[in-house]
C-alpha positions in Angstrom: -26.3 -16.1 -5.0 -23.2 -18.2 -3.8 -21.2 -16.5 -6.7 -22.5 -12.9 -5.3 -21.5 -14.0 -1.6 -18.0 -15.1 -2.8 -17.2 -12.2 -4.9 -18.8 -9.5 -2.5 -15.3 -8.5 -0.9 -14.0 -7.9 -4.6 -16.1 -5.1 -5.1 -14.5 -2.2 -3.1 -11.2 -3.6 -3.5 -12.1 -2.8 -7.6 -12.8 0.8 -7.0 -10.1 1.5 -4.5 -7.7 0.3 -7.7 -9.2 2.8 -10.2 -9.1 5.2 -7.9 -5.4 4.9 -7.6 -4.6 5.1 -11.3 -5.9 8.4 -12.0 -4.0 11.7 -11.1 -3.8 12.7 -6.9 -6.9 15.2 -6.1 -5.5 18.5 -5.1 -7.3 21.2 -3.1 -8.8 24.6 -5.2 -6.7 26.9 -4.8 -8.7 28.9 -2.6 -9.0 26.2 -0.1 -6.0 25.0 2.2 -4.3 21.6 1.4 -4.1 19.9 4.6 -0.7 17.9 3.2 1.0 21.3 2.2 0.9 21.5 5.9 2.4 18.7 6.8 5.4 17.3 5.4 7.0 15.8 2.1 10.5 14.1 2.4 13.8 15.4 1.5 15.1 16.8 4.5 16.9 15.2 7.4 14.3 15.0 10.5 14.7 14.1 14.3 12.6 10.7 14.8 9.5 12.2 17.2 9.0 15.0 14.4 9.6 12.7 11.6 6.6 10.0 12.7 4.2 12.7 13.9 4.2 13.8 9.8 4.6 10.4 8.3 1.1 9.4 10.8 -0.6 13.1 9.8 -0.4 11.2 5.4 -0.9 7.9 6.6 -4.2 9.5 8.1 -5.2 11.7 5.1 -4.2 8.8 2.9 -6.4 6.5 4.4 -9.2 9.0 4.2 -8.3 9.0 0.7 -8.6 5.3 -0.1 -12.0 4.4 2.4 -13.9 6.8 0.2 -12.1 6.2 -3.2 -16.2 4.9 -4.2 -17.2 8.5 -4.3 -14.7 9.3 -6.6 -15.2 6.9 -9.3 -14.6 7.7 -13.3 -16.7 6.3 -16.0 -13.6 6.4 -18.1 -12.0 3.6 -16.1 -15.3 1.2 -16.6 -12.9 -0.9 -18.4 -10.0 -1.2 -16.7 -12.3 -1.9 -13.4 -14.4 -4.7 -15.5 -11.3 -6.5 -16.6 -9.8 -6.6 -12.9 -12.9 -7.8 -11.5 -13.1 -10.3 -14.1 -9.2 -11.8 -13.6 -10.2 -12.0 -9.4 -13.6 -13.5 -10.1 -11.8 -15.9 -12.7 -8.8 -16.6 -9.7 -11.5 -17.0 -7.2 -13.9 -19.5 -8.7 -11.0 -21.9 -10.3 -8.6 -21.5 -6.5 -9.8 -25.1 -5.5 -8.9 -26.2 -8.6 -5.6 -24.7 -9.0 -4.7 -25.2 -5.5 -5.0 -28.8 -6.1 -2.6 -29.0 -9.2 0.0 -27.4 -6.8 0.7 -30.0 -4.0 4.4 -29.6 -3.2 6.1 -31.8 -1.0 7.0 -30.8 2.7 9.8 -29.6 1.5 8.8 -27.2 -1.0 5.8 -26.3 1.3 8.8 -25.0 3.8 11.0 -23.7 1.3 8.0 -21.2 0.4 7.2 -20.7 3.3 11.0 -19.6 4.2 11.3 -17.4 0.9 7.9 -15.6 1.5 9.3 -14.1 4.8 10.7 -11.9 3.0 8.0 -10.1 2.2 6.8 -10.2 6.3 5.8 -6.9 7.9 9.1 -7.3 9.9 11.0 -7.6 7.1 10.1 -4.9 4.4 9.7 -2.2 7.4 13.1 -1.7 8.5 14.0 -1.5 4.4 12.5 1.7 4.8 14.5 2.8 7.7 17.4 1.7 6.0 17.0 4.0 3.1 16.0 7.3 5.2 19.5 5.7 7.7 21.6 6.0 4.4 20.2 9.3 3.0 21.1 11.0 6.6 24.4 9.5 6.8 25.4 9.9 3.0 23.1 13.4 2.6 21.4 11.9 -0.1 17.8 13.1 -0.9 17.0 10.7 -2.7 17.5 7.5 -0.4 15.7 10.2 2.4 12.6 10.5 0.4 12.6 6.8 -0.8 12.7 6.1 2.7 10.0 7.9 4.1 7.5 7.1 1.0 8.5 3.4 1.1 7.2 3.2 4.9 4.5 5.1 3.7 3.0 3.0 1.3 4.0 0.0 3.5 1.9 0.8 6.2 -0.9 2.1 4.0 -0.8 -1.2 2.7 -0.9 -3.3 6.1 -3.6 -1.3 7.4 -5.6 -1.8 3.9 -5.1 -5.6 3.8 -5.5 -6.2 7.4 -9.2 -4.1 6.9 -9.8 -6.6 3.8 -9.0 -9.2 5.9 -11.7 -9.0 8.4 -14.1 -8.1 5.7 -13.4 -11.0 3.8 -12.8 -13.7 6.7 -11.4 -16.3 4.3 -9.9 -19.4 5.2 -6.4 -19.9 4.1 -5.6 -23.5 1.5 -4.0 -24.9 4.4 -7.0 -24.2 7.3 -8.2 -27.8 9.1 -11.9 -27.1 8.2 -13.9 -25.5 5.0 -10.3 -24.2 3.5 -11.0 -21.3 0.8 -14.6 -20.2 2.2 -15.1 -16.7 2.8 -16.6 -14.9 5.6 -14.9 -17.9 8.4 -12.9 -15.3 10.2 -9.8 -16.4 8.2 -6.9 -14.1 6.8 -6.3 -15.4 3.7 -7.9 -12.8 1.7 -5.8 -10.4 0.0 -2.5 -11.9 1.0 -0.4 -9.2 3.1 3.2 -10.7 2.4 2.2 -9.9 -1.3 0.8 -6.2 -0.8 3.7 -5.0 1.6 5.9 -6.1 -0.7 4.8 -4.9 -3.7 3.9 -1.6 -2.2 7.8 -1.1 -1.3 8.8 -2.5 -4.9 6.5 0.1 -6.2 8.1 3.1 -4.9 11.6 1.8 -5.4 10.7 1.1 -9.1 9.5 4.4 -9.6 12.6 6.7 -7.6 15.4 4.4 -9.0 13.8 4.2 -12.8 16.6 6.1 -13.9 18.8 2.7 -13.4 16.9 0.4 -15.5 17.8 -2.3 -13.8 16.5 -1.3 -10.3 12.8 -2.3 -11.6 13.5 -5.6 -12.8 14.8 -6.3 -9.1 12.2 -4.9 -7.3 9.5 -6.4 -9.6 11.2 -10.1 -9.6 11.7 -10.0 -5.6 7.9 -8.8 -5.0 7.2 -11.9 -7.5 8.8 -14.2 -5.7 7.8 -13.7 -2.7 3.8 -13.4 -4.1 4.9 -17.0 -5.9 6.1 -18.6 -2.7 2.7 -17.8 -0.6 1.0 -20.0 -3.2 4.0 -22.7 -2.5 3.7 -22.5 0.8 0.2 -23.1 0.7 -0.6 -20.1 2.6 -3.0 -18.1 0.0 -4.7 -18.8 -3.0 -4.0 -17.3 -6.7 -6.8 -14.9 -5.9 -5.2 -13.6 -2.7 -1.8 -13.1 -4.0 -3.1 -11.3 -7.2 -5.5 -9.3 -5.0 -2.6 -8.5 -2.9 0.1 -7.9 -5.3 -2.3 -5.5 -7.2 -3.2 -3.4 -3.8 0.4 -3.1 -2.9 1.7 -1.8 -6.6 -1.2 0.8 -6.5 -0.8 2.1 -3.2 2.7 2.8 -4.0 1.9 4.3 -7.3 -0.8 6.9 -5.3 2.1 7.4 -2.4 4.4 8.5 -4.9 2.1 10.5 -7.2 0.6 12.4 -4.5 4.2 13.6 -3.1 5.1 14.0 -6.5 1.5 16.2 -7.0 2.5 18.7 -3.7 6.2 18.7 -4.0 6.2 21.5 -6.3 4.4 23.8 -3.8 5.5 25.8 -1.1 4.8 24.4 1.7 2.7 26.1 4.4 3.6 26.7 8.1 2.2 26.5 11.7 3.4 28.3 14.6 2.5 29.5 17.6 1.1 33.2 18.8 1.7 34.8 21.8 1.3 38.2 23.1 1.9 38.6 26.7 0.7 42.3 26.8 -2.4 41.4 25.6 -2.7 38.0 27.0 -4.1 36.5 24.6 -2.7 32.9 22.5 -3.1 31.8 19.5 -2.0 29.9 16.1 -1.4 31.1 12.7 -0.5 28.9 9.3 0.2 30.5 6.2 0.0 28.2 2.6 2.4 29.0 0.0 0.9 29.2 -3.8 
């Protein structure tokens, strides 16, 4: 029963995952795809416009990952049996890994320091910075990295801040009961490590062209995942939990673009006839 209790906030998390590794659902073609109505980076956009669209696939993202159970495959049994094992393995041996990793003061605030990097106030304005240098430099590419970077980072805050509360889990470092779930702590999936893996993700996958682009994103997202563990802030489990959530979100950001890009995108504009008096809206959907 305790092993049930200490595993239960595992379970969700392990179908959200295999939901992000299979192909983006699309709409039948008969039906109208609420994104193709929206907005996919690429052009340059005034700010108010721009975070109206970016909100409009945060929202049908979410939607998306909250009911990722109903959308299970049988042909991912495997892949969702082996995750759960490797966090059910990290969870039950924490206490005992934890232990084998004292640091020092020092190092405790060395990691602490380095996994700042990977804060919320950190990795978001990396994002701007990308859609700022595709405006300035008219580059596409650094526009659409932009806007899918924030996306997937903010997918991934509101995901592990949702975990979070489910999972109540005492960080290593709390004063009382450290590691136990369901105590109103935040230690469970670490947020540091999803926000930045989610960004590394889509940076990995735009810029795979330059091989070495990868091997930087990966290593930074690594070490800041690493140095949450050093700084006694999460446990192996959390940062593994977290790392994992933040790769795949930004693996489903990018393939769902990628998935609608191709289409032509649908409008909404206004009607009005004053002779008749009468107002209205119409949207067309491109094939």
């Amino acid at each position: 029963m305790r092993l049930l209790v200490r595993c239960a906030p595992l379970l969700f998390l392990i179908n959200i995952i295999g939901l992000y590794a299979q192909p983006p659902l699309t709409a039948p073609v008969d039906k109208v795809d609420r994104r193709d109505l929206i907005y996919y980076p690429g052009d340059t956009e005034h700010i108010g416009p721009l975070a109206h669209k970016l909100a409009a696939n945060i929202w049908l993202d979410q939607r998306t990952i909250w009911t990722s159970p109903f959308h299970m495959h049988k042909a991912d049994a495997g892949k969702w049996i082996g995750f759960t094992a490797l966090i059910t393995g990290a969870v039950l041996t924490d206490r005992r890994t934890s232990h084998l990793l004292e640091n020092s003061p020092g190092q405790v605030s060395w990691g602490d320091h380095v996994s700042n990097i990977g804060a919320a106030y950190t990795v978001l304005p990396v994002f701007a910075g990308f859609y700022a240098a595709g405006v300035f430099a008219d580059n596409e590419k650094a526009r659409e990295t932009g806007i899918l970077s924030g996306e997937a980072i903010l997918d991934s805050l509101i995901v592990v801040e949702g975990f979070k509360l489910a999972a109540g889990r005492n960080r290593p470092n709390a004063p009382s009961k450290p590691g136990d779930f369901f105590q109103g702590g935040a230690s469970f999936p670490s947020g540091h490590s999803g926000e930045t893996w989610a960004l590394a993700s889509v940076i990995a996958h735009e810029y795979a062209n330059r091989k070495w682009v990868p091997w930087v994103a990966y290593g930074l997202a690594t070490t800041v995942a690493a140095a949450r563990i050093t700084a006694q802030k999460h446990y192996t489990s959390d940062v593994i939990a977290g790392s994992a959530m933040g790769f795949f979100i930004g693996r489903f950001v990018v393939n769902t673009h990628e998935a609608h890009a191709k289409h032509h995108h649908g409008t909404i504009a206004p009607l009005l006839n004053p002779s008749t008096s009468t107002y209205g809206v119409s949207f067309t959907v491109g094939n």
